[in-house]
C-alpha positions in Angstrom: 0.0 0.0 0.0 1.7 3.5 -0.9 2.6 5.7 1.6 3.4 9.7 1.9 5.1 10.6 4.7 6.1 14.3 5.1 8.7 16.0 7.9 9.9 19.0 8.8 7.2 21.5 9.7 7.3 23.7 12.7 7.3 27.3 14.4 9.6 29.6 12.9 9.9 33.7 12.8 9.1 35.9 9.7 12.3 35.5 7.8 13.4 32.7 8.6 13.8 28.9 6.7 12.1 25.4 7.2 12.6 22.4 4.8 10.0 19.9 4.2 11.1 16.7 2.8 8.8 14.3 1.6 8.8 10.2 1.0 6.0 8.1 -1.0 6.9 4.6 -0.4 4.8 1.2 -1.0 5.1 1.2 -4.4 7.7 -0.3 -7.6 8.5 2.3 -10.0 9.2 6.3 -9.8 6.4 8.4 -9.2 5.2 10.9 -12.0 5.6 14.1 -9.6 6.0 14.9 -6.2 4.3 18.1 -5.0 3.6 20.3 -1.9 0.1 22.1 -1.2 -1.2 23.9 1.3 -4.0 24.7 3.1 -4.2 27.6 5.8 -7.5 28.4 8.2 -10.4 28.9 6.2 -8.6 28.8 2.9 -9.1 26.2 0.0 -6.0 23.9 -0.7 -3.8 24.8 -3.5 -0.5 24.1 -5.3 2.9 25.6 -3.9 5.0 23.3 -6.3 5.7 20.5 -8.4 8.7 18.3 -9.4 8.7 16.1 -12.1 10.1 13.1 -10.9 11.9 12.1 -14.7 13.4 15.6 -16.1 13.4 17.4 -12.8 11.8 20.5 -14.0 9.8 22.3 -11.6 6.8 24.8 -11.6 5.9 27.3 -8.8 2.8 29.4 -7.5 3.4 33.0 -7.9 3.1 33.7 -4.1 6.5 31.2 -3.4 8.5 32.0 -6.3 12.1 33.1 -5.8 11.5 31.7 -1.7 10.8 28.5 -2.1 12.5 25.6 -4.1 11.5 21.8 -5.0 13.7 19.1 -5.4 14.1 15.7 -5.6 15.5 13.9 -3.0 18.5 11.7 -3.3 17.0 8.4 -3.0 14.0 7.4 -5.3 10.6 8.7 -4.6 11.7 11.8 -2.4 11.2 15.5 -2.5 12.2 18.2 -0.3 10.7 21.9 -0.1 13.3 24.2 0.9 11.2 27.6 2.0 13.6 30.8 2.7 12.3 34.0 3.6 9.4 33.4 5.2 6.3 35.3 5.7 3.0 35.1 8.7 1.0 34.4 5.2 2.8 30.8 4.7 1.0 29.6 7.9 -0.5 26.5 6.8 -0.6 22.6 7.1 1.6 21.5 3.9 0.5 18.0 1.7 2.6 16.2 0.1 0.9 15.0 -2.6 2.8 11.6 -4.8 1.3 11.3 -8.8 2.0 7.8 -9.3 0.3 6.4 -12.6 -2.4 8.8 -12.6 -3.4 8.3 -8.8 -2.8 11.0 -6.5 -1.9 9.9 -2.9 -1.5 12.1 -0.1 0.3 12.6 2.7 -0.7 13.9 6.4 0.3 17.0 6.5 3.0 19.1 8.6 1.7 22.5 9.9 4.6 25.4 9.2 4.0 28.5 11.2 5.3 31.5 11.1 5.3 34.2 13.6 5.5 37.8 12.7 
């Protein structure tokens, strides 16, 4: 059964840097793309960033362009999301979200704070 585990979140000040890194595990093969989303209190989920698991090329949402980057991780079926320059706005709980043959799977979530 396929798995997404994410790590990393916590309290940090406005400014400052968190990485989120991301595993999907449970499966043979490399995922299609890895991505993070968010959802803050009261808001609607939506895309912060994709990697595409074969080429590596990477798309962004406007509001975390030029702060945040996506990568994939060393070992097959990883991802990290490093965040820099972080603002009270990027409070949220952060998915990790694994395409693998079509089927999205999705992780918990890891809540990211950020204190003004």
């Amino acid at each position: 059964q396929v798995q997404v585990v994410e790590s990393g979140g916590g309290l940090v000040q406005s400014g400052g840097s968190l990485t989120l890194s991301c595993a999907v595990s449970g499966f043979t093969g490399r995922s299609n793309s890895m991505s993070w989303y968010r959802q803050a209190p009261g808001k609607e989920r939506e895309l912060v960033a994709t990697v595409y698991t074969g080429g590596g090329s990477t798309k962004y949402s406007e509001s975390v362009k030029g702060r945040f980057t996506i990568s994939r991780g060393d070992t097959l079926n990883t991802a990290t999301l490093q965040m820099n320059t972080l603002r009270p706005e990027d409070t949220a709980v952060y998915y990790c979200n694994g395409d693998i043959w079509g089927n999205d799977y999705w992780g918990q979530g890891t809540l990211v704070s950020v204190s003004s």
